[in-house]
PDB file with one MODEL, atoms N, CA, C and O in Angstrom:
MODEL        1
ATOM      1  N   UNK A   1     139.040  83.324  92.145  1.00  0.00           N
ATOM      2  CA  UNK A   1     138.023  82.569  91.461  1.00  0.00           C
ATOM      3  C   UNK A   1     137.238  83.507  90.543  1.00  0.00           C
ATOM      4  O   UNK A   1     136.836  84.625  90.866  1.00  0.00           O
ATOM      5  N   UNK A   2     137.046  82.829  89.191  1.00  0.00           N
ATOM      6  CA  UNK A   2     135.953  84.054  88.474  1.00  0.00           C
ATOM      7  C   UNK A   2     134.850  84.005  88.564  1.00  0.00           C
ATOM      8  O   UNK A   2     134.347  82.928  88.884  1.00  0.00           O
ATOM      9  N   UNK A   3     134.244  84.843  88.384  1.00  0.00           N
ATOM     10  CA  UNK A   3     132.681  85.100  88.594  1.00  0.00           C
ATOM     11  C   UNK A   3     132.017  83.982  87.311  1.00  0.00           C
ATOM     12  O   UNK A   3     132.346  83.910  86.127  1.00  0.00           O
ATOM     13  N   UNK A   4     131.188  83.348  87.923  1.00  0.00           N
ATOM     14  CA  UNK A   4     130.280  82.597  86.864  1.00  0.00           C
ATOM     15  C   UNK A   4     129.816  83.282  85.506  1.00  0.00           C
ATOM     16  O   UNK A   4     130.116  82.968  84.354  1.00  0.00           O
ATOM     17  N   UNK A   5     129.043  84.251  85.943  1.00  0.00           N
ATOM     18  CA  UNK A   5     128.446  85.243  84.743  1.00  0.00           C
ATOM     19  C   UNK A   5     128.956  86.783  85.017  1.00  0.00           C
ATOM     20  O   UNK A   5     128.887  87.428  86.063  1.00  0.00           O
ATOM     21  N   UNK A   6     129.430  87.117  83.882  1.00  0.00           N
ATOM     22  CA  UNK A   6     129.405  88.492  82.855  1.00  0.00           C
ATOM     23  C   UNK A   6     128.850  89.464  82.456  1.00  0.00           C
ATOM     24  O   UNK A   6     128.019  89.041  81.652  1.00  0.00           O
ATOM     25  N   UNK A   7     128.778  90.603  82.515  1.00  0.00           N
ATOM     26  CA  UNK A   7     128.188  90.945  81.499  1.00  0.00           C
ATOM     27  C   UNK A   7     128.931  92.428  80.600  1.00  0.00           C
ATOM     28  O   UNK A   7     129.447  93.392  81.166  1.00  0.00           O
ATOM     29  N   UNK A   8     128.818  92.276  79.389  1.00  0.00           N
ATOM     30  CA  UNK A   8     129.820  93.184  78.721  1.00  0.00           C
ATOM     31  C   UNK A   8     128.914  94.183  77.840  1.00  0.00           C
ATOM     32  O   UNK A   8     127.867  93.831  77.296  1.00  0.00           O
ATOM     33  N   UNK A   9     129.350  95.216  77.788  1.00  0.00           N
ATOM     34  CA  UNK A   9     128.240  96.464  76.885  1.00  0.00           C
ATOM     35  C   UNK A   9     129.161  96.399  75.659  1.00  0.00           C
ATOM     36  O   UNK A   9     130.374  96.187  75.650  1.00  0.00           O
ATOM     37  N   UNK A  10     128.328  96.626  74.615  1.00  0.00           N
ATOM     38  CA  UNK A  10     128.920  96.548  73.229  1.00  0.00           C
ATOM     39  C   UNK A  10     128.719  98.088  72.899  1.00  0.00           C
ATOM     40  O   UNK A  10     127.588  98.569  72.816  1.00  0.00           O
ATOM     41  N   UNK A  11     129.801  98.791  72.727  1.00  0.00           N
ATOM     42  CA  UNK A  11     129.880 100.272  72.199  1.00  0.00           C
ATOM     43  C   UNK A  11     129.859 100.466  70.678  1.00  0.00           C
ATOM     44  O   UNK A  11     130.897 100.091  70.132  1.00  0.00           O
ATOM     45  N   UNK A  12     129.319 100.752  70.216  1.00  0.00           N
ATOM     46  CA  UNK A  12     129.041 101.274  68.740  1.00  0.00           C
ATOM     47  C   UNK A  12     129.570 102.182  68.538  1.00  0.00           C
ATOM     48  O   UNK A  12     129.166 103.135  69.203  1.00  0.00           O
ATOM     49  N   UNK A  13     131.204 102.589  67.168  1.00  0.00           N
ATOM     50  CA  UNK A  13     131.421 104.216  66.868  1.00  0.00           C
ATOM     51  C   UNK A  13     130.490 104.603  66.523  1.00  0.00           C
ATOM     52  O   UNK A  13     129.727 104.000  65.768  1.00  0.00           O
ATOM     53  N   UNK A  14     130.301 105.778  67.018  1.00  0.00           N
ATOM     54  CA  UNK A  14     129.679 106.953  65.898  1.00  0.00           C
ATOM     55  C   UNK A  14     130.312 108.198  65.566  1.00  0.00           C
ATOM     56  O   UNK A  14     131.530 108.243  65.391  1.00  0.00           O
ATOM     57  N   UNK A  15     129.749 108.979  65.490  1.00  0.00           N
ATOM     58  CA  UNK A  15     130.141 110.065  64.467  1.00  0.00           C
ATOM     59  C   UNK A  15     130.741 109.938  63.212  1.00  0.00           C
ATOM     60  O   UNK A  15     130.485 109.078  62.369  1.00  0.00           O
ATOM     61  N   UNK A  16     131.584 110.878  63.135  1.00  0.00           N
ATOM     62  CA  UNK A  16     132.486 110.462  61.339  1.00  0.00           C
ATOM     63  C   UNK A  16     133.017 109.527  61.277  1.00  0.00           C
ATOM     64  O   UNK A  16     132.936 108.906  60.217  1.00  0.00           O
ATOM     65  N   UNK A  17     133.743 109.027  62.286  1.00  0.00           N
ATOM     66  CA  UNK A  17     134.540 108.268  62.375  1.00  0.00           C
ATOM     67  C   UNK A  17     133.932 106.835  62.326  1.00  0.00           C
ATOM     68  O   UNK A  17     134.310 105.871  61.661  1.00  0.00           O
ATOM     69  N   UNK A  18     132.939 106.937  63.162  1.00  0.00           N
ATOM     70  CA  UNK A  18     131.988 105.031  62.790  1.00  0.00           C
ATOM     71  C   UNK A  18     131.745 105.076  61.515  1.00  0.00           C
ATOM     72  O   UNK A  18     132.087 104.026  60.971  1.00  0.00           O
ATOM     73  N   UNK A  19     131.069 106.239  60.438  1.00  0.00           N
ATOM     74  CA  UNK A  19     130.219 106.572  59.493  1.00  0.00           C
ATOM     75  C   UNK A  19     131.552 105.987  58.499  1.00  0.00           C
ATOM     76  O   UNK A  19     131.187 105.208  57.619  1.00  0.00           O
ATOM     77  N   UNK A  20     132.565 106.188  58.535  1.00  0.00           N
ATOM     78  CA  UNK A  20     133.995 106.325  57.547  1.00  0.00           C
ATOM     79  C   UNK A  20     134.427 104.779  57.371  1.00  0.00           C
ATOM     80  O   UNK A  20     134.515 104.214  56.281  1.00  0.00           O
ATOM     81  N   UNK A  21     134.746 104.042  58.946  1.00  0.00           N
ATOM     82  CA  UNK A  21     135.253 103.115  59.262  1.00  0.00           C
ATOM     83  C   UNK A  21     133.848 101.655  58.676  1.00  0.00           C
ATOM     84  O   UNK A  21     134.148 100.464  58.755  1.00  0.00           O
ATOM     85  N   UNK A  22     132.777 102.009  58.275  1.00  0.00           N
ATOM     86  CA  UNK A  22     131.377 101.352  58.049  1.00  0.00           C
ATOM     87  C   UNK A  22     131.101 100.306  59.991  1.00  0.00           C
ATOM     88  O   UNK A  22     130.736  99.176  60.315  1.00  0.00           O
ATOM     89  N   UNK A  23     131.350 101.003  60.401  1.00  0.00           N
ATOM     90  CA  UNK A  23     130.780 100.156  62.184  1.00  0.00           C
ATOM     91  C   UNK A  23     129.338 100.129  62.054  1.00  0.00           C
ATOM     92  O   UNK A  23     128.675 101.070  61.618  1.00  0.00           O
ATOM     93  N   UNK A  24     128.767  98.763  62.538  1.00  0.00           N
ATOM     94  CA  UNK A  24     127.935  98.567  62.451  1.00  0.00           C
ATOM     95  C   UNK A  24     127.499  97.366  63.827  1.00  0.00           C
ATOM     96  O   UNK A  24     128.272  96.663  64.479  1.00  0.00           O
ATOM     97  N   UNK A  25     126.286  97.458  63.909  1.00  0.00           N
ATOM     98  CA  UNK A  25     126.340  96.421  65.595  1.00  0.00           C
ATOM     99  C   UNK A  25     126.892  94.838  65.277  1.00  0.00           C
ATOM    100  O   UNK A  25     127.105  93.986  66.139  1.00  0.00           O
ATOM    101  N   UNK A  26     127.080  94.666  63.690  1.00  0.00           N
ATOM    102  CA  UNK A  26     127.795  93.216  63.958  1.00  0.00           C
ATOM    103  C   UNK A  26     129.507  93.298  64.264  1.00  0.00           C
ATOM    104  O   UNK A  26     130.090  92.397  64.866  1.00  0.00           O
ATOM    105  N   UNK A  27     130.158  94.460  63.775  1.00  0.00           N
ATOM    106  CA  UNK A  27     131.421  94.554  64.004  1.00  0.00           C
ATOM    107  C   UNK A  27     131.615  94.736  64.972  1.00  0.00           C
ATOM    108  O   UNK A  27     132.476  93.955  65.380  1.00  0.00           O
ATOM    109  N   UNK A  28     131.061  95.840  66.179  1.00  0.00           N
ATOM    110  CA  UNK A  28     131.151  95.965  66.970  1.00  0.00           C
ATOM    111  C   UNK A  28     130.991  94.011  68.223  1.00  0.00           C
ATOM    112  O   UNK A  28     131.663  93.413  69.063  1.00  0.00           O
ATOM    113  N   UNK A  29     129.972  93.890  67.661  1.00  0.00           N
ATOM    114  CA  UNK A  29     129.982  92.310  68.562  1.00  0.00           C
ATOM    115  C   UNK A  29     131.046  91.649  68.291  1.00  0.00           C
ATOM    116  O   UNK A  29     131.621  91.004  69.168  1.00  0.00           O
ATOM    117  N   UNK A  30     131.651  91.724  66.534  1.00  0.00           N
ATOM    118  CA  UNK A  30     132.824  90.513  66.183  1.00  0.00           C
ATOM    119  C   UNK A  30     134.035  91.133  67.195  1.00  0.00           C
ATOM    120  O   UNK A  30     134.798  90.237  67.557  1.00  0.00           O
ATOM    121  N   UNK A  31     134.431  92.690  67.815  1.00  0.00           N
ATOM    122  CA  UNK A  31     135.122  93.092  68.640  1.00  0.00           C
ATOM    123  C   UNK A  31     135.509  92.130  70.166  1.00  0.00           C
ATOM    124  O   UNK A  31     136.463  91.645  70.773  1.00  0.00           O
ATOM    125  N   UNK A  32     134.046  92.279  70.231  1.00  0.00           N
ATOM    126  CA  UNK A  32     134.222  91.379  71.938  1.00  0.00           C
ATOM    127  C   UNK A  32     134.009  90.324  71.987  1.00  0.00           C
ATOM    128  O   UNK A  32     134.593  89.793  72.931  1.00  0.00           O
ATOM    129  N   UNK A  33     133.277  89.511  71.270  1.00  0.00           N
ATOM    130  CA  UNK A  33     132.749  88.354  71.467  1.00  0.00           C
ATOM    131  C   UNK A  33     134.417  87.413  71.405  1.00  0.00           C
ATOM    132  O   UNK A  33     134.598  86.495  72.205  1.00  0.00           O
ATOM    133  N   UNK A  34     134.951  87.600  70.903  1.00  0.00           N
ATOM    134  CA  UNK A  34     136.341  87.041  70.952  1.00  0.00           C
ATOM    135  C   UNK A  34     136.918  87.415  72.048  1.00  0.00           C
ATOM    136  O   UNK A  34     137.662  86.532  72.474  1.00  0.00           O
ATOM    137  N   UNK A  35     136.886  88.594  72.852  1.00  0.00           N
ATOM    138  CA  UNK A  35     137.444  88.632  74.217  1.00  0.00           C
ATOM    139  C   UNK A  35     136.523  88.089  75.250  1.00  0.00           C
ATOM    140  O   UNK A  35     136.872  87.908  76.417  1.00  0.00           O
ATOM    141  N   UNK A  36     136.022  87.982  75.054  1.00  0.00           N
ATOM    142  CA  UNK A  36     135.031  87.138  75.804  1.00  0.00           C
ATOM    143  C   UNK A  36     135.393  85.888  75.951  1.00  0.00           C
ATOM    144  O   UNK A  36     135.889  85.643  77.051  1.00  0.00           O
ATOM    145  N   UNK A  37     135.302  84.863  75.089  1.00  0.00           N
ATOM    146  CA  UNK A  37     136.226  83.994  74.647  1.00  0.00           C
ATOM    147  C   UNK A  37     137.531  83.824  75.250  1.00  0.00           C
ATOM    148  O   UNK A  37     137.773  83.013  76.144  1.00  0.00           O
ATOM    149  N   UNK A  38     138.131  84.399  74.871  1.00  0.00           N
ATOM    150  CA  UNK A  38     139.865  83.856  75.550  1.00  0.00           C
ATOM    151  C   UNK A  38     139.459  83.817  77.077  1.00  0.00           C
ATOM    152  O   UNK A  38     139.924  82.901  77.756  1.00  0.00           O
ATOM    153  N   UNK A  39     138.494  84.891  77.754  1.00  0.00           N
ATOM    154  CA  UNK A  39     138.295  85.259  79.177  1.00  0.00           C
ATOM    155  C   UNK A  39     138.131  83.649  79.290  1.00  0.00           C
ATOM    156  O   UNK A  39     138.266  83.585  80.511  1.00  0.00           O
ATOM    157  N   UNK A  40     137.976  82.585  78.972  1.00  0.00           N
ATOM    158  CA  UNK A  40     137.075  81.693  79.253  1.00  0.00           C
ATOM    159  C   UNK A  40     135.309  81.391  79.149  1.00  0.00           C
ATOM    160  O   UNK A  40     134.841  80.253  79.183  1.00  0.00           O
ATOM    161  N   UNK A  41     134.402  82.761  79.006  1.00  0.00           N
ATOM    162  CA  UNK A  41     133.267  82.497  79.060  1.00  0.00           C
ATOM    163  C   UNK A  41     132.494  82.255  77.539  1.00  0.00           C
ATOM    164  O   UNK A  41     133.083  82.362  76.464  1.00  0.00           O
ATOM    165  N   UNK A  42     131.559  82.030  77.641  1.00  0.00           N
ATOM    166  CA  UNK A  42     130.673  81.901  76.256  1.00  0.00           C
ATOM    167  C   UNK A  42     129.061  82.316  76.364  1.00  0.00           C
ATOM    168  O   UNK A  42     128.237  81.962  77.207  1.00  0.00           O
ATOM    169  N   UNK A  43     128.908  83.178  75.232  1.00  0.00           N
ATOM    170  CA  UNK A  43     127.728  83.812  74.897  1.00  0.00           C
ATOM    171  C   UNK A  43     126.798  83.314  75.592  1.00  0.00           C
ATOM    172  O   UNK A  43     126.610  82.189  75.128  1.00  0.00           O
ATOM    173  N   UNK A  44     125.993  83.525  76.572  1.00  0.00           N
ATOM    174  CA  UNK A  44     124.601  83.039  76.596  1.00  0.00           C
ATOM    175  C   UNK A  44     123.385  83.895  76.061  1.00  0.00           C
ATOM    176  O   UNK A  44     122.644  83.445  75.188  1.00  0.00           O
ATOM    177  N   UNK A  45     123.171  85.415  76.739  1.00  0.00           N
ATOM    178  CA  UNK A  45     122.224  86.052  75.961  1.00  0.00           C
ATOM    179  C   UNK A  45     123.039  87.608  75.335  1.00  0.00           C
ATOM    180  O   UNK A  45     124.040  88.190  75.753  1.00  0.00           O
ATOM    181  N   UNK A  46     122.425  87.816  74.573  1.00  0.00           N
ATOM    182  CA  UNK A  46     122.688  89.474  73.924  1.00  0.00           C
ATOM    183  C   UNK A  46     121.414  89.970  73.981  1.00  0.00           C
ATOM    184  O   UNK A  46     120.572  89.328  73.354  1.00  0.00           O
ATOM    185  N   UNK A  47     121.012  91.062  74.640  1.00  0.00           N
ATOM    186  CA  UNK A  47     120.144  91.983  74.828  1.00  0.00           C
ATOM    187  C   UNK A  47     120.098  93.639  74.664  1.00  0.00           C
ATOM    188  O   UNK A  47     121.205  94.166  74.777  1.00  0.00           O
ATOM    189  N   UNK A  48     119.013  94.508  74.421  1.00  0.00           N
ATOM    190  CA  UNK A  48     119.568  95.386  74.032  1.00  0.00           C
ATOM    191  C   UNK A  48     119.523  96.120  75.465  1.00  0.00           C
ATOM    192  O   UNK A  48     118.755  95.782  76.366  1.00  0.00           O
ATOM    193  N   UNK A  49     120.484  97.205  75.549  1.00  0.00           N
ATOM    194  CA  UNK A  49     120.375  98.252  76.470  1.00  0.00           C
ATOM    195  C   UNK A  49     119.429  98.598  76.881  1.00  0.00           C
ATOM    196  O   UNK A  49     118.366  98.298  76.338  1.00  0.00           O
ATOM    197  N   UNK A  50     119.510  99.574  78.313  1.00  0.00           N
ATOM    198  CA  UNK A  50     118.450  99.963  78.640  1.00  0.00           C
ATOM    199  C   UNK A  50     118.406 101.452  78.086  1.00  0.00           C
ATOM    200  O   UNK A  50     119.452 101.867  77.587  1.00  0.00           O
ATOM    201  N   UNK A  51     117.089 102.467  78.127  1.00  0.00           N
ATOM    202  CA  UNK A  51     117.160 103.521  77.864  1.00  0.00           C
ATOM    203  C   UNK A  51     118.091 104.391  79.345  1.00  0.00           C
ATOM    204  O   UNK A  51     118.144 104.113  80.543  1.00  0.00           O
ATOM    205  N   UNK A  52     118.707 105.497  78.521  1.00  0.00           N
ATOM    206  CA  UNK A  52     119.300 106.225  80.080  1.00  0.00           C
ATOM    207  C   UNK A  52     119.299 107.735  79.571  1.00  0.00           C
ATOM    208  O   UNK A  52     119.851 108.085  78.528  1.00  0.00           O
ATOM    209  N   UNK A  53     118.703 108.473  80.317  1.00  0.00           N
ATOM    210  CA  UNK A  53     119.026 110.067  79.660  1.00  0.00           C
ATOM    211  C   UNK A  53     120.747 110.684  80.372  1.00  0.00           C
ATOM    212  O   UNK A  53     121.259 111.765  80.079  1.00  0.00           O
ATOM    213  N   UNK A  54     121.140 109.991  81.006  1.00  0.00           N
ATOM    214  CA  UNK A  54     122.136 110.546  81.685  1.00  0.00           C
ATOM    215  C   UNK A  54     123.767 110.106  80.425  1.00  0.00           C
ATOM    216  O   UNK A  54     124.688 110.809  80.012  1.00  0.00           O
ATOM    217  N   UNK A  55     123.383 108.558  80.203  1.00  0.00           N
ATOM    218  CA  UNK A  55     124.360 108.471  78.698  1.00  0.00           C
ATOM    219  C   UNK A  55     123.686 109.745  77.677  1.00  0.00           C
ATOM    220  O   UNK A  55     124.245 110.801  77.382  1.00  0.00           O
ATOM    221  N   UNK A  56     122.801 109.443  77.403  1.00  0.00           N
ATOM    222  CA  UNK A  56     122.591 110.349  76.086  1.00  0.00           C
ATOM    223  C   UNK A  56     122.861 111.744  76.197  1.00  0.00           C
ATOM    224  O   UNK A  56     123.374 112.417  75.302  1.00  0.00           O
ATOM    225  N   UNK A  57     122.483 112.192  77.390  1.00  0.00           N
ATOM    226  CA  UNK A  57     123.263 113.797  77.582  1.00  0.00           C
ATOM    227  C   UNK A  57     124.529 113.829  77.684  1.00  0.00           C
ATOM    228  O   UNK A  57     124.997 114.953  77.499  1.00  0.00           O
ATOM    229  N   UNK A  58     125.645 112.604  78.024  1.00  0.00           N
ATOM    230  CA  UNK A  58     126.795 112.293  78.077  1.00  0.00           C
ATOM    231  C   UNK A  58     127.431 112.715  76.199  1.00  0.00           C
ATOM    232  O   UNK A  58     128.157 113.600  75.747  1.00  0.00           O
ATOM    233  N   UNK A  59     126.636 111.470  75.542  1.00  0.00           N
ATOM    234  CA  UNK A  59     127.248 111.314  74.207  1.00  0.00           C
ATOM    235  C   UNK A  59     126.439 112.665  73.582  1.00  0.00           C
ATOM    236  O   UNK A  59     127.265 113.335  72.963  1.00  0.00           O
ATOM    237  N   UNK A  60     125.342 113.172  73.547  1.00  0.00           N
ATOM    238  CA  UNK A  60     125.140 114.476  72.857  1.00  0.00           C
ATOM    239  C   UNK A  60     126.608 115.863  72.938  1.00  0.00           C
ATOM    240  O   UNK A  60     127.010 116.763  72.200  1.00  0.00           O
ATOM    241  N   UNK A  61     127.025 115.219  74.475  1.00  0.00           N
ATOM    242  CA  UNK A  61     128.157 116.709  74.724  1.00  0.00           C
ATOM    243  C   UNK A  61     129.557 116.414  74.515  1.00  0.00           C
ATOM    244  O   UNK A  61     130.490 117.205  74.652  1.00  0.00           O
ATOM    245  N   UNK A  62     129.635 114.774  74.048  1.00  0.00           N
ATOM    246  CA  UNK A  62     130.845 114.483  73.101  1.00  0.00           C
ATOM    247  C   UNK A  62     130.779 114.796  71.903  1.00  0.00           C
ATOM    248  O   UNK A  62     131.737 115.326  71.341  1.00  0.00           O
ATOM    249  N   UNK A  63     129.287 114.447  71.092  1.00  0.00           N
ATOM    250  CA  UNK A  63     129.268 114.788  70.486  1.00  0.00           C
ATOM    251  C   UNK A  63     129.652 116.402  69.964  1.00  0.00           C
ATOM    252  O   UNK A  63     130.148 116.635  68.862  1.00  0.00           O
ATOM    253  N   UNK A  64     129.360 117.318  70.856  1.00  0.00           N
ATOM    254  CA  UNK A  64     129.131 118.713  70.237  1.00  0.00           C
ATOM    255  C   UNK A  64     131.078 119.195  71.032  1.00  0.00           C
ATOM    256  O   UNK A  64     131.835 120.022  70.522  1.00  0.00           O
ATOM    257  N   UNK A  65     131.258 118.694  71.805  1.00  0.00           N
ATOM    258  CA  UNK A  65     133.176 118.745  71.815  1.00  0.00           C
ATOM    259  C   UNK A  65     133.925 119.059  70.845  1.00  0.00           C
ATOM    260  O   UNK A  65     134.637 120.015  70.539  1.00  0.00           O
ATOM    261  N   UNK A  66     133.451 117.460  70.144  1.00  0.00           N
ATOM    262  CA  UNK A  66     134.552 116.874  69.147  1.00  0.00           C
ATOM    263  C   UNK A  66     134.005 117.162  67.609  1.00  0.00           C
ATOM    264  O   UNK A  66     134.351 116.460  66.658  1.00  0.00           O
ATOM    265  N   UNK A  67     133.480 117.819  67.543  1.00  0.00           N
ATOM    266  CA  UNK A  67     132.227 118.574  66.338  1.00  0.00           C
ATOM    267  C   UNK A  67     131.356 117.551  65.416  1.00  0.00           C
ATOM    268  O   UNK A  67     130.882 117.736  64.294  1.00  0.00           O
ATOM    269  N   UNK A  68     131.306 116.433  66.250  1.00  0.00           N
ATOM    270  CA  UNK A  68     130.749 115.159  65.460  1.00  0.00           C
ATOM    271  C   UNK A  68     131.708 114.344  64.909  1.00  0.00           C
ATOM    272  O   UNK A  68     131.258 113.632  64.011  1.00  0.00           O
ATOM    273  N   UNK A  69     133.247 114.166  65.218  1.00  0.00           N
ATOM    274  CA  UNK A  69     133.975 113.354  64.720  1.00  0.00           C
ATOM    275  C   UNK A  69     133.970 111.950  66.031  1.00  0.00           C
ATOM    276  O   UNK A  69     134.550 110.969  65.566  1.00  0.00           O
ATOM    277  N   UNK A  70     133.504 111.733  67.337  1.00  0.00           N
ATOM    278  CA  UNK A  70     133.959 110.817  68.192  1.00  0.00           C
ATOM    279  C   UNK A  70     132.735 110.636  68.690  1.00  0.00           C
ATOM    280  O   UNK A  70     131.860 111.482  68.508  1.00  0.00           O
ATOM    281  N   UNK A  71     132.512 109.480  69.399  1.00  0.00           N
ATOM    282  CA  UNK A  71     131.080 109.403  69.699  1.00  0.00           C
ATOM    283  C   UNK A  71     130.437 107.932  69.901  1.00  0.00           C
ATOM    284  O   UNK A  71     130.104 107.291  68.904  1.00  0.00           O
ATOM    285  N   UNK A  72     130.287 107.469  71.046  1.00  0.00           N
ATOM    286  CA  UNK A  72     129.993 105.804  71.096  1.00  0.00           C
ATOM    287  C   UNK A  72     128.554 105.819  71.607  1.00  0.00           C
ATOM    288  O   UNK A  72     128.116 106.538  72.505  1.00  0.00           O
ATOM    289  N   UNK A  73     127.662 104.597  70.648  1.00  0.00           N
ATOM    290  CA  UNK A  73     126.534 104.552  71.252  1.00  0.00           C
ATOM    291  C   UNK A  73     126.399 103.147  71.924  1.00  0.00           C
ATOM    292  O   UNK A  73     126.673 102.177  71.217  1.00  0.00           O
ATOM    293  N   UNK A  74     126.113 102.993  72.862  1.00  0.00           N
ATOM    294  CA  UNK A  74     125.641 101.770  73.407  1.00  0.00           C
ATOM    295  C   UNK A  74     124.964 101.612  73.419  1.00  0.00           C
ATOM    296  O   UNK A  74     124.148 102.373  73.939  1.00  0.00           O
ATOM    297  N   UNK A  75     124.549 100.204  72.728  1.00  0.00           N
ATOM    298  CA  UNK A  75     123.262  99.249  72.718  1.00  0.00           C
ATOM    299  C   UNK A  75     123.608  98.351  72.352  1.00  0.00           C
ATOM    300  O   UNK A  75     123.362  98.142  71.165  1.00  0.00           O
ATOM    301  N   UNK A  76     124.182  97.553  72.929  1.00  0.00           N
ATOM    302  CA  UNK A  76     124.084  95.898  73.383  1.00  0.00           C
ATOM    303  C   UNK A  76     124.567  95.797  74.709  1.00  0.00           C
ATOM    304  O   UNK A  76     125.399  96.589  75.152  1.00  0.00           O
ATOM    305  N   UNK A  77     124.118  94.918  75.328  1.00  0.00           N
ATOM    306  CA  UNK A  77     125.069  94.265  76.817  1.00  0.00           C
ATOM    307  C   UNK A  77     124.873  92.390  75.971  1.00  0.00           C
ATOM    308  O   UNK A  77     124.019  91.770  75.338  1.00  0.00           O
ATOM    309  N   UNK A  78     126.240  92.171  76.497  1.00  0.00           N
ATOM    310  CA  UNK A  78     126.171  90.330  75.993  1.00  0.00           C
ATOM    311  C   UNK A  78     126.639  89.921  77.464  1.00  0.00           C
ATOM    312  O   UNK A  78     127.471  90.598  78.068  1.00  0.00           O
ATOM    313  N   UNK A  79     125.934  88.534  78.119  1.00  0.00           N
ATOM    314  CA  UNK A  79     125.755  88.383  79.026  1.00  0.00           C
ATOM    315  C   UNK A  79     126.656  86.614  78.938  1.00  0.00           C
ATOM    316  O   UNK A  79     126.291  85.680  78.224  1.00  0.00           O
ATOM    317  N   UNK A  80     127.591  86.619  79.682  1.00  0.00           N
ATOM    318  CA  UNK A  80     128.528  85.524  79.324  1.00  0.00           C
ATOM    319  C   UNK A  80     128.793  84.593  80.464  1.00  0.00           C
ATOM    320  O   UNK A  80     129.646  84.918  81.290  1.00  0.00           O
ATOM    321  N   UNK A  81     128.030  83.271  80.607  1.00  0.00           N
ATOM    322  CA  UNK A  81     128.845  82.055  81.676  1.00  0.00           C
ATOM    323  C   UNK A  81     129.960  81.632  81.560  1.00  0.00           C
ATOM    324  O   UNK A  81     130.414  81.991  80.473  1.00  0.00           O
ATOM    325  N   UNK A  82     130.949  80.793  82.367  1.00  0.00           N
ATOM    326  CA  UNK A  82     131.595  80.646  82.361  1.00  0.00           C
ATOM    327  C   UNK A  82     131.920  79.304  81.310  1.00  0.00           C
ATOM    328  O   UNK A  82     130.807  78.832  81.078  1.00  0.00           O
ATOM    329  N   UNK A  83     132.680  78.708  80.775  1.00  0.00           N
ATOM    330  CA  UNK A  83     132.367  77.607  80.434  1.00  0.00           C
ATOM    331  C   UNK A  83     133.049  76.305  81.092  1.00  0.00           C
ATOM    332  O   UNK A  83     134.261  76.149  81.240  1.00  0.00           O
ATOM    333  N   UNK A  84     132.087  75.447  81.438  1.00  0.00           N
ATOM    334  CA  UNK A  84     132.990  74.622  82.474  1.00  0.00           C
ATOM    335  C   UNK A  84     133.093  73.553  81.509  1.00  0.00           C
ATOM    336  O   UNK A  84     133.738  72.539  81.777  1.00  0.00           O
TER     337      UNK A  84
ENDMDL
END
């Protein structure tokens, strides 16, 4: 049985590679919101992330890896019912 409600984080590229490709938080949503969809569920809220220092020290040390070419920021979670 599936779970009634969802909830999915929307990853944003960054580095060169978001900067090149033009990613932006609506592309990133047009990404999932369609998998979301086939899953069966439908949008109810989009909210933004919470703050976390433990991601951001995460993506600062991808960042400095990959010399600024790779790099995802999160800020969205979309929160999805089922649709009956």
């Amino acid at each position: 049985m599936k779970p009634r409600n969802v909830v999915r984080r929307v990853s944003m590229r960054g580095g060169w590679l978001g900067l090149f490709s033009g990613e932006s938080q609506g592309k990133a949503l047009e990404r999932v919101i369609p998998q979301l969809n086939a899953e069966g569920y439908r949008v109810s809220f989009i909210v933004s992330d919470k703050f976390s220092w433990g991601r951001k020290l995460l993506n600062v040390l991808v960042f400095a890896v990959t010399l600024g070419f790779v790099g995802f920021v999160e800020n969205l979670m979309i929160i999805g019912e089922l649709d009956a």
